[in-house]
C-alpha positions as CSV (number, residue, x, y, z in Angstrom):
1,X,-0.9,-3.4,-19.7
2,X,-3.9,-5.2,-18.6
3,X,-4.0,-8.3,-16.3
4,X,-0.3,-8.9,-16.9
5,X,1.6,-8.9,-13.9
6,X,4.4,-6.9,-13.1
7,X,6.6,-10.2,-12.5
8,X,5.6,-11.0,-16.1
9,X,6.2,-7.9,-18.2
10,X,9.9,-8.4,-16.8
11,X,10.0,-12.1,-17.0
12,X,10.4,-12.9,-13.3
13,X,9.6,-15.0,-10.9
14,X,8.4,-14.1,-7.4
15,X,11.1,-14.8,-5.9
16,X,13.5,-12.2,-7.8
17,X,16.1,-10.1,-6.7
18,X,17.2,-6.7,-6.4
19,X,19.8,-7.4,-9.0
20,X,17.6,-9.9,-11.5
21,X,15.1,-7.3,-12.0
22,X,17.5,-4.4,-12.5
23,X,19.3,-6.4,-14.8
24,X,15.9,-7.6,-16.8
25,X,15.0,-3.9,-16.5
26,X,17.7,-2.8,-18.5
27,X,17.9,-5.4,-21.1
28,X,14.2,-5.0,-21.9
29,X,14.2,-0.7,-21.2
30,X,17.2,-1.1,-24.3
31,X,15.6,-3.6,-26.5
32,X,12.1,-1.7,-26.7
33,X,13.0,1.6,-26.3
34,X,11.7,3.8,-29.4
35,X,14.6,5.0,-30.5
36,X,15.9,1.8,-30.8
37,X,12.6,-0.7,-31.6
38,X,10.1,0.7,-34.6
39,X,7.9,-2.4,-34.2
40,X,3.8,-1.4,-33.9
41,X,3.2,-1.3,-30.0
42,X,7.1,-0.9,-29.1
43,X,6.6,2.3,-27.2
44,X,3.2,1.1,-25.3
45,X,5.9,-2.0,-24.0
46,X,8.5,0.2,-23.0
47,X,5.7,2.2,-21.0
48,X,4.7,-1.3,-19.3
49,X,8.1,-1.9,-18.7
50,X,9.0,1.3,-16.8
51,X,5.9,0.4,-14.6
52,X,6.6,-2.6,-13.9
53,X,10.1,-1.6,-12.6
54,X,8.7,1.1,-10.8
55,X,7.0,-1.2,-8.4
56,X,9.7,-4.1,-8.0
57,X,12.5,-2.1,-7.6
58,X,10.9,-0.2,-4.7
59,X,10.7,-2.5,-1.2
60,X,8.0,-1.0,0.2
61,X,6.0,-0.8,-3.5
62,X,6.5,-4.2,-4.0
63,X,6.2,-5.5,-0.8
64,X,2.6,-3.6,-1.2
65,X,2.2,-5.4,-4.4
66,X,2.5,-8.6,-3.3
67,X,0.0,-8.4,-0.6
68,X,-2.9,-6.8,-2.5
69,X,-2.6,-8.6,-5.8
70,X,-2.2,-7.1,-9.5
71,X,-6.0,-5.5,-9.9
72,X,-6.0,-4.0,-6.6
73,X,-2.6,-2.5,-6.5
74,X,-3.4,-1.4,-10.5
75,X,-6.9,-0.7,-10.3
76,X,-8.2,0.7,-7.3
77,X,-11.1,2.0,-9.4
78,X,-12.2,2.2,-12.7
79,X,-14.0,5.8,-11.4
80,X,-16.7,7.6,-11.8
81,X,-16.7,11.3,-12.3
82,X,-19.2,13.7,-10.1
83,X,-18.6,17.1,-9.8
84,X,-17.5,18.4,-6.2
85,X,-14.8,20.4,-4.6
86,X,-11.0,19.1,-2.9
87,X,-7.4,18.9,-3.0
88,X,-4.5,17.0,-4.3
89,X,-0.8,16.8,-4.2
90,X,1.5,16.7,-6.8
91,X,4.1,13.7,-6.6
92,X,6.7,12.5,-8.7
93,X,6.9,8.7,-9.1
94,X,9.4,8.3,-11.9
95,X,12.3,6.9,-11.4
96,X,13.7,5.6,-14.2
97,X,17.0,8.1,-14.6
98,X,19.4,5.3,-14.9
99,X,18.3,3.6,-18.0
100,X,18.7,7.2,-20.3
101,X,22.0,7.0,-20.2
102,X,21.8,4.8,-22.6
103,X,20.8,6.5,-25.1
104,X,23.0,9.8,-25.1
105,X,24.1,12.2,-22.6
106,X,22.2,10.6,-19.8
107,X,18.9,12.1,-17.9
108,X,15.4,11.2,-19.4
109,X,14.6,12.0,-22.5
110,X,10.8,13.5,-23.0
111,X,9.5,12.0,-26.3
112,X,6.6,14.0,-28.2
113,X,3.4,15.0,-25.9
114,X,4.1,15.3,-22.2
115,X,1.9,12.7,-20.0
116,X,0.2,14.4,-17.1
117,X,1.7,14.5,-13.9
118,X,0.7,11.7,-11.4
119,X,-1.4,13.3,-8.4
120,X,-1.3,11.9,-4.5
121,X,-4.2,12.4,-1.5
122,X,-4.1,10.7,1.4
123,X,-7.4,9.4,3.5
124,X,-8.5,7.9,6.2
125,X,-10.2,4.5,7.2
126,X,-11.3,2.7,10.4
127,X,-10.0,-0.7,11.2
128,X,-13.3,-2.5,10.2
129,X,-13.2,-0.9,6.3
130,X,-9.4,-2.0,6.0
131,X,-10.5,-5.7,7.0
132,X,-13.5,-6.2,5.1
133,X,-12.9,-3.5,2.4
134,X,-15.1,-0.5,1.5
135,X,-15.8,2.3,-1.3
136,X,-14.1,5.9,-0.2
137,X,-15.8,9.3,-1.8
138,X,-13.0,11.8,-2.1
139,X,-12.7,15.3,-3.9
140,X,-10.3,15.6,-6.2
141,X,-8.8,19.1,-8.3
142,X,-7.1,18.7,-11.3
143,X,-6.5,19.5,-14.8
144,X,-8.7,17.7,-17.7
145,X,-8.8,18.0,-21.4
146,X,-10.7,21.9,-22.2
147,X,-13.7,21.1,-23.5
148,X,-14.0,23.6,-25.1
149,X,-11.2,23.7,-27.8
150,X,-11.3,19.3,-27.1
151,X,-7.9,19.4,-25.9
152,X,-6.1,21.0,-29.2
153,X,-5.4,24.9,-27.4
154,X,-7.2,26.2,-30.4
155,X,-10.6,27.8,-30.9
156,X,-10.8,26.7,-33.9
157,X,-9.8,23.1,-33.1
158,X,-7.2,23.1,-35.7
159,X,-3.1,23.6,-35.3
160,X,-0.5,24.2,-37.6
161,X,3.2,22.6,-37.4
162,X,5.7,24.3,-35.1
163,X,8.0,25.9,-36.7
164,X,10.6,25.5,-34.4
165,X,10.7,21.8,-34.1
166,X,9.5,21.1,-37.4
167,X,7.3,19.0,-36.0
168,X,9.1,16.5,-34.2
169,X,8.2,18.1,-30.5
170,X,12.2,17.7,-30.1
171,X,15.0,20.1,-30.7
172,X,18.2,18.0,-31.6
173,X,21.8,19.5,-30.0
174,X,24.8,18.1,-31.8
175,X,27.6,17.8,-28.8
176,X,31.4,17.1,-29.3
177,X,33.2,14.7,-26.7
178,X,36.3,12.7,-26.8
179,X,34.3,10.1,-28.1
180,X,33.0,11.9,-30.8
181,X,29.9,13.5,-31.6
182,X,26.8,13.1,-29.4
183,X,23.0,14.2,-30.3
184,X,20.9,14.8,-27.8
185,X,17.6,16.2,-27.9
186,X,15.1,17.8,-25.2
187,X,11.2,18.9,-25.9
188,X,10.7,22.0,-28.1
189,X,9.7,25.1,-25.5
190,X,7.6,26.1,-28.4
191,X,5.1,24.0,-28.7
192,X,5.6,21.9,-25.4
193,X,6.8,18.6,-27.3
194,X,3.3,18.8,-29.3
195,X,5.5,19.2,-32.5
196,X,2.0,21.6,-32.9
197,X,0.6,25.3,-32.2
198,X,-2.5,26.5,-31.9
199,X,-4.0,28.0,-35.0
200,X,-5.6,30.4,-32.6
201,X,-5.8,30.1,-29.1
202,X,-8.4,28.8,-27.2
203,X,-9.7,31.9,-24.4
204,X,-11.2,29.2,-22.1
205,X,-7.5,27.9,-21.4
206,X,-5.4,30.3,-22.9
207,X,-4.4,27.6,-25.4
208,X,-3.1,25.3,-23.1
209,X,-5.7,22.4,-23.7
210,X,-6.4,22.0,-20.4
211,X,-8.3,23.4,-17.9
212,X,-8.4,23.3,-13.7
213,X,-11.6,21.2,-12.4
214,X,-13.2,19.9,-9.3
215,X,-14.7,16.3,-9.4
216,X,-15.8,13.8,-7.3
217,X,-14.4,10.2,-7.2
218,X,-15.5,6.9,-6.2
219,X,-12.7,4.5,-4.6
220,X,-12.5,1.4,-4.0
221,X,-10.5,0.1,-1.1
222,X,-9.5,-3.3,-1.0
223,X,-10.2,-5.6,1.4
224,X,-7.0,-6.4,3.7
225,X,-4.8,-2.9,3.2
226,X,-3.0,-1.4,6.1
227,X,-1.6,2.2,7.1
228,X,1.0,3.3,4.4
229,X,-0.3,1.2,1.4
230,X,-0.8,3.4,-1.5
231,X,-3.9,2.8,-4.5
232,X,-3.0,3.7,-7.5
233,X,-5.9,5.1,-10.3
234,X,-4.8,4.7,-13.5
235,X,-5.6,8.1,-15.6
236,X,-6.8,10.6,-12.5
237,X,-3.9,12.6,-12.3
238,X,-3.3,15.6,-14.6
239,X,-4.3,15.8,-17.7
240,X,-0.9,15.4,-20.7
241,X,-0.2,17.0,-24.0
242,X,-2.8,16.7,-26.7
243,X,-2.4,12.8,-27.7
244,X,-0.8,11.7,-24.4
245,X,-1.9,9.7,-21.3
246,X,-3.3,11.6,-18.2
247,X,-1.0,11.3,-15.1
248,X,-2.5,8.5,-12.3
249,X,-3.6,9.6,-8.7
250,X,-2.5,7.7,-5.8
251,X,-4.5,7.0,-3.1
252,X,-2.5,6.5,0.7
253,X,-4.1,5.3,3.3
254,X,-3.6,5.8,6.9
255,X,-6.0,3.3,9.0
256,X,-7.4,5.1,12.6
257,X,-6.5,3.2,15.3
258,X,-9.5,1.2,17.5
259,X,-10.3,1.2,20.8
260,X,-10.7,-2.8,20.6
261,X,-8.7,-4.4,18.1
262,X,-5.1,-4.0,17.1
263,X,-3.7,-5.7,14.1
264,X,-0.7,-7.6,13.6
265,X,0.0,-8.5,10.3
266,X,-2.9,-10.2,9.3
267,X,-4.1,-11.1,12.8
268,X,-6.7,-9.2,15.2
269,X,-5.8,-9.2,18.5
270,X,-8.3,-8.2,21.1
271,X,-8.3,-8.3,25.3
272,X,-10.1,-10.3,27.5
273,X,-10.6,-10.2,31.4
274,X,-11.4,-13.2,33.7
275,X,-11.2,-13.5,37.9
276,X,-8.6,-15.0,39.3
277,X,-11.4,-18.5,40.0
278,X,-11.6,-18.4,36.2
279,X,-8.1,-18.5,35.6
280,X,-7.7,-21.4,38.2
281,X,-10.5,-23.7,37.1
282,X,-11.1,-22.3,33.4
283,X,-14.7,-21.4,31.7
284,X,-15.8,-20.3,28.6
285,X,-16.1,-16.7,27.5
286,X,-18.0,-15.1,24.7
287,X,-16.1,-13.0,22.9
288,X,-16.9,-10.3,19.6
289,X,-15.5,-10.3,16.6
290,X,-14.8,-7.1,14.5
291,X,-17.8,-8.4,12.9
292,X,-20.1,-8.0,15.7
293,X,-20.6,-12.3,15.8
294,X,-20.5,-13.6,19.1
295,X,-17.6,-16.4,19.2
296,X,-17.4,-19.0,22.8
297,X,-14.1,-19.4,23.3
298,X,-12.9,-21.9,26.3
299,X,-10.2,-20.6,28.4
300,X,-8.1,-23.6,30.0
301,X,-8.1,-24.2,33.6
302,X,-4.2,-22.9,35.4
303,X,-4.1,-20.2,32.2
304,X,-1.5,-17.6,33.2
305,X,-1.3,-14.0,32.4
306,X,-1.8,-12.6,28.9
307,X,-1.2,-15.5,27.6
308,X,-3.1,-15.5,23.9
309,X,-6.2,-17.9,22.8
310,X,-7.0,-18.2,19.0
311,X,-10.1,-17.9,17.0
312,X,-9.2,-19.3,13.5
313,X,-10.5,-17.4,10.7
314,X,-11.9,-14.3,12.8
315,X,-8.9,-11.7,11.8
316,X,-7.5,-9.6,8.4
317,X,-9.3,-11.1,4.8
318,X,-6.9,-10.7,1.7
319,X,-7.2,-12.1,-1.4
320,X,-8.8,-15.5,-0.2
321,X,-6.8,-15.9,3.0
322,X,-8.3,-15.1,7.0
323,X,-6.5,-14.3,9.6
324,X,-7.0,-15.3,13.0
325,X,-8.6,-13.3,16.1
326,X,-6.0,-13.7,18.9
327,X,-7.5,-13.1,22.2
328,X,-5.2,-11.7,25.4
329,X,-6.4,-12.9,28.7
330,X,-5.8,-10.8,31.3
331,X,-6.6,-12.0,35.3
332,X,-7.8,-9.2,36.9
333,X,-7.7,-9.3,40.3
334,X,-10.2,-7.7,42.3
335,X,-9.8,-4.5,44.5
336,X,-12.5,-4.9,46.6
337,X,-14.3,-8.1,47.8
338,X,-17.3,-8.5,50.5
339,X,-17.1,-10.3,53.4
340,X,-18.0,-13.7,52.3
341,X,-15.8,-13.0,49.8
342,X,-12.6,-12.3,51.9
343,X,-13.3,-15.0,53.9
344,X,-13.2,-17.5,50.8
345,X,-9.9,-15.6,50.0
346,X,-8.5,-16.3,53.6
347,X,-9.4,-19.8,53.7
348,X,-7.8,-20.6,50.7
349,X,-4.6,-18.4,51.7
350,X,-5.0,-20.6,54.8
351,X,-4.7,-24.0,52.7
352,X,-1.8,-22.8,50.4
353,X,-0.4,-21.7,53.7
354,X,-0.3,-25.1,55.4
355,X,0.1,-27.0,51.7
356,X,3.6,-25.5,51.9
357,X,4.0,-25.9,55.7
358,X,3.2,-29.6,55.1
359,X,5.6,-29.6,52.0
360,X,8.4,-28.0,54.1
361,X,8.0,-30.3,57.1
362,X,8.5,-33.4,54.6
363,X,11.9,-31.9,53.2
364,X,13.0,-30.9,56.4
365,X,12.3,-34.7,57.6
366,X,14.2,-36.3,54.3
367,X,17.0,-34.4,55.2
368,X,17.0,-35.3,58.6
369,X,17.0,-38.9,57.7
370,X,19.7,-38.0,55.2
371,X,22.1,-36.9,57.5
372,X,21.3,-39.1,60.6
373,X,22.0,-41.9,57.7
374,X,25.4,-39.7,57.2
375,X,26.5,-40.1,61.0
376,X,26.1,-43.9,61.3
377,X,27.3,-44.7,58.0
């Protein structure tokens, strides 16, 4: 669907909700579905369509969306294939039950070749590769196209009609109702939806067209994602039918906690310690960012407990916008002083001492006056 966003296949704006796009789902999933649309590129629409619904009529998807942007939420790589071992897990991100009802007898109707199913791994990142971005090796196993029969099932690279289906890759059921007659029709268990056999079956995949590998892939992590976002990688899932679309992998990411920094929204926030002097007559501190820079930040005379300084621009970077660094000061008051030390300590005890002695002494004499002025009044 190329650079087109999601908003735009549905003809939205940002700002839409739950109900607009359900209701521009289904007036566009019923105006360009095949069955219904025989224009040149009708079926490749519906199939942006169902994407697009996919991702803004799930909260957390969307929400996901919105902070990474079209090509990063589309297009976390373009790939490149290395061989290498790994793991994946198969996931089902369809979703699109509803809308078949439409079109008889309700459940989703499987139209010629079967795509491939979509895939999901999971890795992990620190806290400095979610905030600046980074490229992620990861092993990957999952079905591709045999290369030796070139994704046909035969040996002989050629196939012959199914019989069954006559071709179509559906067998049609004729129902009765009270409103009549319904047709419905499901993938031929023949030939798989194909509306083709074999001519003779490939040995390398027993004439399934596809065959189990191991590669390595290269992805690229967006600058700005957090724990829970998923990548999505068009075409890395498991291989389809001969003649349709791989499934797509999706990439979650869980981001490792540091020792340092904790992130709130798109905000760093670090801790800083000062004496109890500091916090009475202020200084400036050098404090460093997640970037290793060294950043002087002044820290206001009377400051109280944890009370948060900003460093503009310092924090999460996603799609053009910073952050800030948030620093937490923290008065930490010493558990062991030296002599001269103590005697500082006691001296200035001493002077808060009589400051309030002095302060008392003056209330008590205004409400002395007060009430001597009561008794002669």
């Amino acid at each position: 669907m190329g650079s087109e966003s999601y908003y735009d296949v549905l003809g939205l704006p940002r700002n839409a909700t739950e109900t607009d796009i359900k209701k521009a789902y289904r007036n566009l999933a019923k105006k360009y579905h095949p069955d219904v649309c025989k224009d040149p590129g009708a079926e490749e629409k519906f199939k942006s369509i169902n994407e697009a619904y996919d991702v803004l009529s799930d909260e957390t998807k969307r929400r996901q969306y919105d902070q990474l942007g079209h090509d990063n939420f589309t297009n976390a790589s373009k790939g490149n294939y290395s061989g290498a071992g790994g793991a994946g897990f198969n996931a089902d991100f369809s979703g699109f039950g509803d809308i078949f009802d439409f079109f008889g007898g309700g459940g989703r109707r499987q139209s010629g070749p079967r795509e491939g199913d979509d895939m999901l791994m999971r890795i992990q990142i620190t806290l400095e590769e979610a905030v600046f971005g980074t490229q992620k090796e990861i092993e990957v196993m999952h079905t591709e196209s045999c290369p030796d029969c070139d994704g046909t099932g035969s040996a002989t690279k050629k196939t012959t009609t199914c019989s069954k289906c006559g071709g179509t890759g559906q067998i049609k059921q004729v129902k009765n109702s009270i409103f009549g007659q319904m047709v419905t029709q499901s993938t031929c268990p023949t030939c798989g939806g194909r509306g083709k056999i074999p001519e003779t079956p490939c040995k390398k995949c027993n004439g399934t067209g596809r065959t189990k590998v191991r590669r390595q892939v290269t992805v690229n992590v967006p600058a700005g994602i957090d724990s829970g976002m998923r990548l999505r990688m068009e075409g890395y899932g498991e291989a389809g039918d001969y003649g349709a679309r791989n499934g797509d992998l999706y990439i979650e990411v869980y981001v490792v906690a540091n020792p340092k920094f904790d992130r709130e929204d798109d905000n760093l926030i670090t801790q800083y310690e000062i004496s109890p002097a500091q916090a009475v007559l202020g200084c400036e501190v050098e404090i460093e960012t997640i970037d290793r820079k060294k950043v002087m930040l002044k820290v206001p005379a009377g400051i109280a407990y944890g009370t948060r300084l900003r460093i503009a621009g310092e924090g999460v970077r996603r799609r053009g916008n910073y952050g800030n660094l948030l620093v937490r000061i923290v008065i930490a008051t010493p558990k062991k002083v030296s002599s001269a030390e103590r005697e500082l300590y006691e001296k200035l005890l001493k002077a808060e001492g009589n400051a309030g002695s002095s302060s008392s002494s003056k209330d008590d004499e205004k409400e002395g006056r007060s009430k001597k002025r009561g008794i002669f009044k």
